[in-house]
DSSP file (Angstrom, degrees, kcal/mol; ACC not computed):
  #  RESIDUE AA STRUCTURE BP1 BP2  ACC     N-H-->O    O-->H-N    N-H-->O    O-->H-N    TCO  KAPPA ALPHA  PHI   PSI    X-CA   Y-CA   Z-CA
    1    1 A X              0   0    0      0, 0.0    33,-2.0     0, 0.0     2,-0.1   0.000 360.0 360.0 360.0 136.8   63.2   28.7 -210.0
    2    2 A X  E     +a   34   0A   0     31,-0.2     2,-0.3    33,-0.0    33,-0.2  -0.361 360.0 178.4 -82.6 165.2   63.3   28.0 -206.2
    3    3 A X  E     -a   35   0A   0     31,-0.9    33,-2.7    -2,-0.1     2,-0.4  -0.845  16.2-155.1 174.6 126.3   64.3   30.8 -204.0
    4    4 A X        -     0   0    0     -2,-0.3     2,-0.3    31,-0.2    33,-0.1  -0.878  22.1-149.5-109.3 143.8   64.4   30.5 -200.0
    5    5 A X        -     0   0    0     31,-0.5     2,-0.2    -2,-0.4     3,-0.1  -0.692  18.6 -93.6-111.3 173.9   63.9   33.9 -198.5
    6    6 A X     >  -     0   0    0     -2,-0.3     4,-1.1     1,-0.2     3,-0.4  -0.639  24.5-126.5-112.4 149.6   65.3   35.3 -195.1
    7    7 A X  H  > S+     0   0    0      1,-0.2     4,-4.2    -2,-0.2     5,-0.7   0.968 113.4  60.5 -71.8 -37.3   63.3   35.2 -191.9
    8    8 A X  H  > S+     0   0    0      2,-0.2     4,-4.0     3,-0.1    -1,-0.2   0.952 102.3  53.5 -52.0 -43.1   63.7   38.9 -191.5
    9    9 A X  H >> S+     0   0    0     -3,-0.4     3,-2.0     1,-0.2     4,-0.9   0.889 112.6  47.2 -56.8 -83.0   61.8   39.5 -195.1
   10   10 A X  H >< S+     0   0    0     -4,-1.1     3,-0.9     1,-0.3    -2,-0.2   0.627 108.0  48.9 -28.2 -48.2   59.1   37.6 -193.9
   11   11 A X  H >X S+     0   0    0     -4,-4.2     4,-2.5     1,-0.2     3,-1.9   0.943 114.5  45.6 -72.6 -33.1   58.8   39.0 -191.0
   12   12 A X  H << S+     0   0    0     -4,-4.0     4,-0.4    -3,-2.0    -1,-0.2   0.821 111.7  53.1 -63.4 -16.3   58.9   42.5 -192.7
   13   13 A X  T << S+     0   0    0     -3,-0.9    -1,-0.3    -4,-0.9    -2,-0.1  -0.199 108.4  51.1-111.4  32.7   56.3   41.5 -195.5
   14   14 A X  T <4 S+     0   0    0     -3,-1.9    -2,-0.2    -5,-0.2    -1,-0.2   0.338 118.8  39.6-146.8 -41.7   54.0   40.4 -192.9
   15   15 A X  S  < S+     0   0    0     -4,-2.5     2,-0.3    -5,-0.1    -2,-0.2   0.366 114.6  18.4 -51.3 -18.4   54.4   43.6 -191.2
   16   16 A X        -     0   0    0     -4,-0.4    -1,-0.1    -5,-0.1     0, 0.0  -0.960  66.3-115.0-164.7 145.2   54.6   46.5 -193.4
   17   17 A X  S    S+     0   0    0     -2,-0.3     5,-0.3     4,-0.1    -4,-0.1   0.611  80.2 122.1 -41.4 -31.5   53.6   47.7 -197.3
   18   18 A X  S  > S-     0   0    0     -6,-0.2     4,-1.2     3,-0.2     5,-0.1   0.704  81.3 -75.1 -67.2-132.3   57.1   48.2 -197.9
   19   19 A X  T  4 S+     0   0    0      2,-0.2     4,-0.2     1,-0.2    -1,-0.1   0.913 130.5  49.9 -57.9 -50.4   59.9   46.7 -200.4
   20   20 A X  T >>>S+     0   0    0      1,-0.3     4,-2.2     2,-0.3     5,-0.9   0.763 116.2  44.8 -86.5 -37.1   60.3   43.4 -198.9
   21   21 A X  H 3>5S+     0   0    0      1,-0.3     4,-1.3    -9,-0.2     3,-0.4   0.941 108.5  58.9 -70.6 -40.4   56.1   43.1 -199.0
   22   22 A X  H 3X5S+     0   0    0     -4,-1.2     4,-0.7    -5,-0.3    -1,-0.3   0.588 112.8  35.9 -80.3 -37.2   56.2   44.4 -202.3
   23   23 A X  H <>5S+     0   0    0     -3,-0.6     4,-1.3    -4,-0.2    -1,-0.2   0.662 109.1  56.2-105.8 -16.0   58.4   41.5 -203.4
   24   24 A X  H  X5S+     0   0    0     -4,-2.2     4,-1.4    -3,-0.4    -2,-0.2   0.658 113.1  53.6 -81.2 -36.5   57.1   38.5 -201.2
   25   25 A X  H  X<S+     0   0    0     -4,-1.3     4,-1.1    -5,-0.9     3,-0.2   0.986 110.8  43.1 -61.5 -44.4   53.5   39.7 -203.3
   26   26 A X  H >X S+     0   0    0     -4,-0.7     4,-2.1    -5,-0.3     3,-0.9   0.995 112.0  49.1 -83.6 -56.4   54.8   39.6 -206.5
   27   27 A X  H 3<>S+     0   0    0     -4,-1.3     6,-1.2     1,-0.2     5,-0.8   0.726 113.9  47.4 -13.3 -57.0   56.5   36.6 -206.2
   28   28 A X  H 3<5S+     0   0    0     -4,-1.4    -1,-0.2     3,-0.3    -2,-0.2   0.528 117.9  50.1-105.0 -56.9   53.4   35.0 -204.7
   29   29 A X  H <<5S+     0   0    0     -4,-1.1    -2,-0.2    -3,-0.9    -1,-0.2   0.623 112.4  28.6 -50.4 -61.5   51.6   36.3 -207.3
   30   30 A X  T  <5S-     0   0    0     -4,-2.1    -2,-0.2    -5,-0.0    -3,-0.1  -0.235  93.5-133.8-124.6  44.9   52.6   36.0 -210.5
   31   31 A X  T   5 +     0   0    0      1,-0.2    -3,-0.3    -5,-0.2    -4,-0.2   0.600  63.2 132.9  37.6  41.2   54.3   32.7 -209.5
   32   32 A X  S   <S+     0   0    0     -5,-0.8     2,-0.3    -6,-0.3    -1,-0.2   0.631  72.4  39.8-117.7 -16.2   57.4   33.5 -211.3
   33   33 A X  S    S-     0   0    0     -6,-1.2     2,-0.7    -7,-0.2   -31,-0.2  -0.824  76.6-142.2-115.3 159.7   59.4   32.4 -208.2
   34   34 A X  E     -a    2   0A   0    -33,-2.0   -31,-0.9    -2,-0.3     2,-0.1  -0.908  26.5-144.6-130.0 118.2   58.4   29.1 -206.0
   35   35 A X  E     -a    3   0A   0     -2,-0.7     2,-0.8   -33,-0.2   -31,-0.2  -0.368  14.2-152.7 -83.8 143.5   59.3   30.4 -202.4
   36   36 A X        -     0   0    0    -33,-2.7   -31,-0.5    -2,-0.1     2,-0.3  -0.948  12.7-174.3-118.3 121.6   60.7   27.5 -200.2
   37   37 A X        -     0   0    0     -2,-0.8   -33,-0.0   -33,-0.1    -2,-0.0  -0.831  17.4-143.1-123.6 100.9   60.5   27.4 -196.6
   38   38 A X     >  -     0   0    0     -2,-0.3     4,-1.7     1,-0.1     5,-0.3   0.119  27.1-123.0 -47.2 149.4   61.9   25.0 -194.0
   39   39 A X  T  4 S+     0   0    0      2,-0.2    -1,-0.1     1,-0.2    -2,-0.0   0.325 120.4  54.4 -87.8  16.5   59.6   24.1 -190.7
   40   40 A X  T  > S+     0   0    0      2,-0.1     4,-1.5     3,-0.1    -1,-0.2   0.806 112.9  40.9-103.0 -59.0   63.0   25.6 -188.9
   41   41 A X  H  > S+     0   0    0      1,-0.3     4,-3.0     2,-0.2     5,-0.2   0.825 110.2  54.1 -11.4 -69.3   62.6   28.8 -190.9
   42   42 A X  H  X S+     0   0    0     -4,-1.7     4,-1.9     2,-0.2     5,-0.3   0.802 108.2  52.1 -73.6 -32.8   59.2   29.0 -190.6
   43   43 A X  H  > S+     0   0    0     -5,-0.3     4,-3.5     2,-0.2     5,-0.5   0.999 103.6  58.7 -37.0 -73.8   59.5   28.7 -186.6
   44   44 A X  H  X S+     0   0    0     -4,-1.5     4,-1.1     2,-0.2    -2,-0.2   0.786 105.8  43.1 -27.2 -66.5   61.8   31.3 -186.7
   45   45 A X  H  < S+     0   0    0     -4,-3.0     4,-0.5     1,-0.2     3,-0.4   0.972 120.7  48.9 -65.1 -54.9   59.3   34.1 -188.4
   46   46 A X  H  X S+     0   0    0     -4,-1.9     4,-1.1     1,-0.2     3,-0.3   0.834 108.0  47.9 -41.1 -40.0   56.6   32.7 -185.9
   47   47 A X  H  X S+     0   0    0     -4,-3.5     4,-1.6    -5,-0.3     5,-0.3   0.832 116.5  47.0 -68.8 -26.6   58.6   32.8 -182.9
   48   48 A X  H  < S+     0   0    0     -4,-1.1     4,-0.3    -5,-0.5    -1,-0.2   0.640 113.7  45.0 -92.2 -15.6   59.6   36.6 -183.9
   49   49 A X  H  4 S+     0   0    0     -4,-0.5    -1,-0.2    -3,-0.3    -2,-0.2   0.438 117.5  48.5-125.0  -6.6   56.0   37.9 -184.8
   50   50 A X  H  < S+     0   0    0     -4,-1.1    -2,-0.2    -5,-0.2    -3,-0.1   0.710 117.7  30.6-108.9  -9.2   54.7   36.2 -181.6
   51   51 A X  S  < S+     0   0    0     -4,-1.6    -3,-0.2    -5,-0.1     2,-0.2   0.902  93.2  94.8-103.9 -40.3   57.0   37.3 -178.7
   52   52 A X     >  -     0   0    0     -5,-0.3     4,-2.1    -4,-0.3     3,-0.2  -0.327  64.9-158.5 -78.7 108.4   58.1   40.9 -180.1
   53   53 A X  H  > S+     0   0    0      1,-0.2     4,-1.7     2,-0.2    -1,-0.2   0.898  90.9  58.0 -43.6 -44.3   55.3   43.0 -178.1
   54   54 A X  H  4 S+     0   0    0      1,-0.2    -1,-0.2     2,-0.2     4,-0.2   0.926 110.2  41.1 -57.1 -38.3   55.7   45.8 -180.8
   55   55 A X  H >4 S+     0   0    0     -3,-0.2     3,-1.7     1,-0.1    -1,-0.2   0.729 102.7  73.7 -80.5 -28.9   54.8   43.2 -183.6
   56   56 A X  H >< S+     0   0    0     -4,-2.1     3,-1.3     1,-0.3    -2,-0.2   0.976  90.7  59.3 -40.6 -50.3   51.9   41.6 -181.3
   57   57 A X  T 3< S+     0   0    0     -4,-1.7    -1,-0.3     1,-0.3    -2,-0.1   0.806  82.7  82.2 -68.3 -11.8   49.9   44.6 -181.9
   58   58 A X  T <  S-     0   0    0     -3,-1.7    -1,-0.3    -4,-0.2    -2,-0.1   0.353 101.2-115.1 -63.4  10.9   49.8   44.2 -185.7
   59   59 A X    <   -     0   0    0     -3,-1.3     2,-0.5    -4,-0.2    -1,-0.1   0.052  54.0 -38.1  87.4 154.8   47.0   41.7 -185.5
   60   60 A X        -     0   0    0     -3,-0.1     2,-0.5     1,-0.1   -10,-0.0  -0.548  48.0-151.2 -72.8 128.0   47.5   37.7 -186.6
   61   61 A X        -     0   0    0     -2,-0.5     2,-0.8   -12,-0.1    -1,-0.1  -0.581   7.8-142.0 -96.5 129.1   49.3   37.0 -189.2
   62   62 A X        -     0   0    0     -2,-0.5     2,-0.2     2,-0.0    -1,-0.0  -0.747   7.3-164.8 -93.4 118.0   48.3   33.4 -191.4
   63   63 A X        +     0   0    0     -2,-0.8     2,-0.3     2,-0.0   -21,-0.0  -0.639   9.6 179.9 -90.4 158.4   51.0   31.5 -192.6
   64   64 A X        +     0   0    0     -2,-0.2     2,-0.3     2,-0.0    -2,-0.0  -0.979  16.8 158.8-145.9 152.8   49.5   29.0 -195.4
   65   65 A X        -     0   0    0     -2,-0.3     2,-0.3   -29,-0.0    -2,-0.0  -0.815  27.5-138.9-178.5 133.8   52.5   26.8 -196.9
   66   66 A X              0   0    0     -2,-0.3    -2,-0.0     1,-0.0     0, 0.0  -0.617 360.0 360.0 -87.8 160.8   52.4   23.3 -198.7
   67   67 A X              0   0    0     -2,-0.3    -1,-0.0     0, 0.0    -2,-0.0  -0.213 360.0 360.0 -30.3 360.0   54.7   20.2 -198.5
């Protein structure tokens, strides 16, 4: 099953241990889902994790995504 997720999970499961991490991992993980991401999408979470000073300090985050 395909399953697009919301830029805000990303950004939160890129950010934090919590639910949304918790579900992007298992997913991810035990493959059960195949996460889909658009190069507009995938902007979006970039654009958001590089301008929000507050997120800046979290270190760089690697997005790794096939084709």
């Amino acid at each position: 099953m395909r399953v697009v997720l919301d830029a805000n999970v990303l950004v939160s499961a890129a950010i934090s241990e919590g639910p949304s991490h918790r579900i992007v991992q298992g997913c991810l993980r035990d493959q059960t889902f195949e996460v889909v991401i658009c190069v507009r999408l995938l902007g979006e979470v970039r654009s958001v994790l590089a301008e929000w000073p507050r997120l800046r300090m979290c270190g760089p985050i690697q997005l790794r995504f096939r084709r």
